[in-house]
C-alpha positions as CSV (number, residue, x, y, z in Angstrom):
1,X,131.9,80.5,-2.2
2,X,130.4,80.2,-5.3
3,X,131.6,83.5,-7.2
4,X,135.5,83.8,-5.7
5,X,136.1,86.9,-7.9
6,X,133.9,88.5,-5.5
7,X,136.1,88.1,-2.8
8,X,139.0,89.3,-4.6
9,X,140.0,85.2,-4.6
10,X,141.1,83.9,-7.7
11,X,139.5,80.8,-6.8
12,X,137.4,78.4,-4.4
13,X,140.1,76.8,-3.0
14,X,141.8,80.0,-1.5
15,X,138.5,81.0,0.1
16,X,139.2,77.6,2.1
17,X,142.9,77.3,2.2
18,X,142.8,80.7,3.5
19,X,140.7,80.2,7.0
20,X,142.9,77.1,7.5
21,X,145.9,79.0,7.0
22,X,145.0,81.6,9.2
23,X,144.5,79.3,11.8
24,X,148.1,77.9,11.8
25,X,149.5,78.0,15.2
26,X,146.2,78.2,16.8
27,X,144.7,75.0,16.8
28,X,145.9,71.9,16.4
29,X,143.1,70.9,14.0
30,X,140.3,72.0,12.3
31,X,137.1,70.0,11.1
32,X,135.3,71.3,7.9
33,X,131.7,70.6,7.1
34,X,131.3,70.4,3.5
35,X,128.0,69.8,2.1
36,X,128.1,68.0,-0.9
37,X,125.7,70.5,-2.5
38,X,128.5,72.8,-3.5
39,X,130.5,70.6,-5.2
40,X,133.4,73.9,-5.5
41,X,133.5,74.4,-1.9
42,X,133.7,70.5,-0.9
43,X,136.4,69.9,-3.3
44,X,137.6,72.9,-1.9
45,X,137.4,71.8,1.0
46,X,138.8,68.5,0.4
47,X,142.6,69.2,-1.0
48,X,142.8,71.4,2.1
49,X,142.3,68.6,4.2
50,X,145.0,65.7,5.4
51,X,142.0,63.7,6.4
52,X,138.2,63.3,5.2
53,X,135.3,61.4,7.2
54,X,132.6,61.0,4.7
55,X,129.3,61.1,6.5
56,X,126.1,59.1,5.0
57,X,122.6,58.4,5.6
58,X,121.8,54.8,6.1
59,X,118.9,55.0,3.1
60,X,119.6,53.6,0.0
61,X,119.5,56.5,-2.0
62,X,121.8,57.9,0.2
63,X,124.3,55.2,0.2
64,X,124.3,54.6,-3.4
65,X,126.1,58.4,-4.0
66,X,129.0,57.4,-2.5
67,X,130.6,56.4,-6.0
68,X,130.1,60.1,-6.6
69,X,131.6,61.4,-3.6
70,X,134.6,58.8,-3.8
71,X,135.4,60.2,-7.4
72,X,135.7,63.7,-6.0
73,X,137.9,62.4,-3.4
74,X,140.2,60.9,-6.2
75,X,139.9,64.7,-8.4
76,X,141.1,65.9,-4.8
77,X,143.9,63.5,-4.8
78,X,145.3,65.0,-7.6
79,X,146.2,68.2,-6.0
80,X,147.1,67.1,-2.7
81,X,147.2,63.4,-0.1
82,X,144.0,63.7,1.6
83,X,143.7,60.3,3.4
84,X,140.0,58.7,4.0
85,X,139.1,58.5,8.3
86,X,136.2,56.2,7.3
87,X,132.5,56.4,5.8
88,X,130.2,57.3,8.9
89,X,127.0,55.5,9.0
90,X,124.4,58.2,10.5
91,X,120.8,57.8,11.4
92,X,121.6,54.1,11.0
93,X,118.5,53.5,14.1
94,X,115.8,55.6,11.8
95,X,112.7,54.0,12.7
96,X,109.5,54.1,10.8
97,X,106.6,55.3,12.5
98,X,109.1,53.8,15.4
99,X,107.9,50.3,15.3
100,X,110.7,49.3,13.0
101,X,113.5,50.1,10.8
102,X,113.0,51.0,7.6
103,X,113.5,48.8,4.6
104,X,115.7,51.4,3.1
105,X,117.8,51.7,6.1
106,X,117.9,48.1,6.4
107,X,118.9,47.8,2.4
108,X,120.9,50.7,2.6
109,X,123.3,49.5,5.6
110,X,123.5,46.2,3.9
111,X,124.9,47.7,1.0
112,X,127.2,49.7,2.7
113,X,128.7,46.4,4.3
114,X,128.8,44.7,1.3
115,X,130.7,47.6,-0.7
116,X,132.5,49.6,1.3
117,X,133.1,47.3,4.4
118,X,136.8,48.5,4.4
119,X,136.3,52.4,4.4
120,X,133.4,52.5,7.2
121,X,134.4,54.1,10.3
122,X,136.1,52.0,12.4
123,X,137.6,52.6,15.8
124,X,141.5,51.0,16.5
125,X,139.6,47.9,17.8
126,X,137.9,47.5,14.9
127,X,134.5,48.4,15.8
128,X,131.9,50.4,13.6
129,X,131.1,53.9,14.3
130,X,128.1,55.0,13.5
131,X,125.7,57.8,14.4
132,X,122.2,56.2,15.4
133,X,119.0,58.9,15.1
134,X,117.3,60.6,18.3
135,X,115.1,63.0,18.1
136,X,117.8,64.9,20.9
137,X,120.4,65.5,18.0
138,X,118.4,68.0,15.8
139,X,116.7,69.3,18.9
140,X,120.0,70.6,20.6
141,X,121.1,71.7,16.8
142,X,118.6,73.8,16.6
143,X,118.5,74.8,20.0
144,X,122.0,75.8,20.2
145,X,123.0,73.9,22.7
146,X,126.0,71.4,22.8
147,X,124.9,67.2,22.5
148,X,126.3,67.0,26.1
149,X,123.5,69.3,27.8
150,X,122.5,68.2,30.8
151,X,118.9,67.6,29.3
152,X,120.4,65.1,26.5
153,X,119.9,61.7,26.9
154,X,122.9,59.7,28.1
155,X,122.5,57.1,25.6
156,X,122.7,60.4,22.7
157,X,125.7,61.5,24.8
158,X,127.2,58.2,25.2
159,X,127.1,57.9,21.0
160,X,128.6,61.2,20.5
161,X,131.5,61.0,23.1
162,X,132.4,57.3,21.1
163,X,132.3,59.0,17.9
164,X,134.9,62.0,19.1
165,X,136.8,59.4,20.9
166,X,137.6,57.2,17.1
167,X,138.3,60.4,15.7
168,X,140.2,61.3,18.5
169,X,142.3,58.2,18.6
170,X,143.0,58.4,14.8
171,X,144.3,61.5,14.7
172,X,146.4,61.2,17.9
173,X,144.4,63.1,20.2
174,X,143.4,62.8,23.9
175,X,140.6,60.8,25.1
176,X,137.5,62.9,25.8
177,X,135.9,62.1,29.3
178,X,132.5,63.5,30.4
């Protein structure tokens, strides 16, 4: 990703154009997880994209990049339409030593409703998506298992399934049922 040449591309954005072209005619979408640690490949990643869900921790520090990441969204603009889904509040239940939530989070989600209360995730009815923590979602990741194991909590599986649903329903799609 980082060194194109090397792929005989003559830049990032046709290492990621590519795999979404190849895809045409076999899948009706495609969802793209691009770490903002390589800026290249995420603004790569962003002018091929018709729509962008920009996923943040609920920590101050965390929230307080998002001026970054919108500004990249507007460089991405330039080449092509991407339209924003929403800002998606994860690990918004983080717990410290799990007697209470931490000032950060509490700080952090404040200032998330006070700046960016119009592009947080919302489904059509208006309510917020957000991802709360369990300790279910990195064990499953790891475990490479899906979040709707058997073994999962129904309360992790119940926030996952509401999540894929508002996408769902943005885009057009199905309702997912377990």
């Amino acid at each position: 990703r980082a060194n194109p040449v090397r792929y005989g591309l003559a830049n990032t954005l046709r290492l990621v154009q590519d795999v979404v072209l190849a895809l045409d005619g076999q899948a009706d979408f495609v969802v793209m997880d691009m770490g903002p640690s390589d800026e290249a490949s995420a603004l790569a990643g962003m002018v091929a994209s018709d729509w962008l869900l920009i996923p943040t921790k609920t920590d101050y520090t965390s929230v307080t990049r998002l001026p970054a990441v919108l500004g990249e969204v507007e460089v991405a603009r330039q080449v092509h339409d991407v339209r924003i889904l929403g800002v998606l509040p994860v690990m918004t239940t983080y717990h410290f030593g799990r007697l209470r939530q931490s000032r950060s989070t509490q700080i952090g989600r404040r200032y998330l409703e006070d700046n960016y209360a119009d592009l947080l995730f919302r489904d059509r009815r208006g309510n917020l998506i957000d991802l709360p923590f369990d300790d279910a979602w990195p064990t499953c990741h790891w475990a490479g298992q899906t979040i709707f194991a058997p073994e999962v909590p129904d309360k992790v599986k119940g926030d996952a399934l509401r999540f894929v649903n508002a996408v769902g329903e943005w885009l057009g799609l199905q309702e997912v049922k377990l």
